[in-house]
N, C-alpha and C positions, 0 to 999 in steps of 0.2 A: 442818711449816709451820704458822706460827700461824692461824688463821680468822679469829679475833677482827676486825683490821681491816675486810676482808669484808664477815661478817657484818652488824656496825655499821653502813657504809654502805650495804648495801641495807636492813637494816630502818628505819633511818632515814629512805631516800629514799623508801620505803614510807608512813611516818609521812609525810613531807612532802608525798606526793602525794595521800593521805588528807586531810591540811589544807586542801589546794588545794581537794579537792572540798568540802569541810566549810564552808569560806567562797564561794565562789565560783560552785558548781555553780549556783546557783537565778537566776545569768546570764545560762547557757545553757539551762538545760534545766526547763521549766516544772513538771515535776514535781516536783523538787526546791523550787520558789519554793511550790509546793503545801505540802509535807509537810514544815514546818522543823521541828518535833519531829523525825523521823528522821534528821536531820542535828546539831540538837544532843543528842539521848538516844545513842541505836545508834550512830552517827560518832565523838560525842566519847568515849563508854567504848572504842572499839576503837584509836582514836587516841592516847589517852591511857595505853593501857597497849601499845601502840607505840613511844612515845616513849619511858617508862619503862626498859623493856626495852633499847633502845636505847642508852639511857643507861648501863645497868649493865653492857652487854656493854662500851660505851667505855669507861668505869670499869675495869672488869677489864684492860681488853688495855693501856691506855695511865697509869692511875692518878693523872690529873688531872682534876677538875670542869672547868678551864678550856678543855682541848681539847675535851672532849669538846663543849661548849658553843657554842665557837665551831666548831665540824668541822658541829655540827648546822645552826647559821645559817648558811654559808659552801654545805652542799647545798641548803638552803631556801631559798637564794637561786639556784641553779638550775633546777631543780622549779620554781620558780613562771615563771623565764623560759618555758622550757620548756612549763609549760603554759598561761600566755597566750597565747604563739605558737600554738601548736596549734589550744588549741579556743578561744581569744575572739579571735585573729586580729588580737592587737597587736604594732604593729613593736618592735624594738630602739634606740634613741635614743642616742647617745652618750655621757649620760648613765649608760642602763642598763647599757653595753657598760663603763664603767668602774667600776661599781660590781662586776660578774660577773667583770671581772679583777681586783679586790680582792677577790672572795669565791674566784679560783683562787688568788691567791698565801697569803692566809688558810690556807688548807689545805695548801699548799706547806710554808709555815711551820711548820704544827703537826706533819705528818709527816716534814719531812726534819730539821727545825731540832735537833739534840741538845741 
């Protein structure tokens, strides 16, 4: 069985919830609003070669820039519903509810579509 897919998505959604906190944390949580150096030094190199990584593994398994591309936007637009809702305690709007069904059919597309 291939991993490749897998893998991708979680290190991705990894990467993506790493972002979330990279912009966002200093929202929530005062120390973060404290210490933005450690969000952009230490966050962005751990993220940064998250994403990279991420990318070479979609690369490999699937052998299009283009999925892989949109595969990453399409879970990053999850992750972030996801953790607004959680910890900044924003609703879903009709709006967002159709944008996150264009980010599942996105991925519907990339993965079933031959």
């Amino acid at each position: 069985m291939n991993k490749g897919p897998l893998l991708f998505f979680v290190v991705i959604a990894l990467s993506q919830t790493g972002a979330w906190i990279q912009q966002f944390s200093h929202l929530r949580w005062e120390w973060f609003r404290n210490n933005q150096w450690f969000n952009i030094i230490f966050l962005g190199a751990l993220l940064g070669a998250g994403f990279v990584f991420g990318a070479r593994i979609g690369y490999d398994t699937w052998g299009s820039a283009w999925k892989v591309r949109l595969l990453q936007f399409s879970v990053g637009t999850f992750v972030v519903t996801f953790m607004n809702f959680l910890l900044l305690g924003e609703g879903i709007g009709t709006k967002n509810m159709i944008c996150i069904f264009l980010s599942f059919l996105i991925i519907a597309i990339q993965i079933f579509w031959k």
